[in-house]
N, C-alpha and C positions, 0 to 999 in steps of 0.2 A: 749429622746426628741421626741417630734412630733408634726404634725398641726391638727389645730381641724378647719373645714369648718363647717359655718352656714349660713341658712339666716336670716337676722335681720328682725324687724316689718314692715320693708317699703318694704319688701322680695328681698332684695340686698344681696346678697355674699358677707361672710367675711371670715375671717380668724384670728388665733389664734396660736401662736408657745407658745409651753410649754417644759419646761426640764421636766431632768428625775423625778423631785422629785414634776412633776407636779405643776409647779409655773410659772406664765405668764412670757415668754422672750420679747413678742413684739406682735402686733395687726395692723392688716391690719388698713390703715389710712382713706381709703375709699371705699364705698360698689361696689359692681358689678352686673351689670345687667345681666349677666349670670355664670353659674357655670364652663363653658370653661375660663372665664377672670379672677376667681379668682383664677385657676388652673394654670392660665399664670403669675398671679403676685409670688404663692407659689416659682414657677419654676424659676423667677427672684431674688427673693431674697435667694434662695437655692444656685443659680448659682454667687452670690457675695459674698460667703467666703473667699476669697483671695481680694477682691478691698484694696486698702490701707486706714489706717485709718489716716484722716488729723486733725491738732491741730489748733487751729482757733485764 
């Protein structure tokens, strides 16, 4: 698995998490005006492996 950083046409920071077999798991939902803020969002959703998952 791993994250692929880019910046999009409007030159905003994104992000991309891919498994191992290289198939999208998830896509930042919105862009970043710097590359420290997309590095900060990476680091937050790295850091909620363990939140619990609620049934609605």
């Amino acid at each position: 698995m791993h994250y692929e950083k880019y910046k999009d046409n409007r030159g905003e920071w994104r992000w991309t998490f891919y498994s191992g077999n290289n198939k999208i798991i998830a896509v930042s939902s919105e862009g970043y005006d710097t590359e420290r803020a997309c590095d900060d969002s990476i680091a937050l959703i790295k850091g909620s492996a363990n939140a619990p998952v609620r049934t609605r």
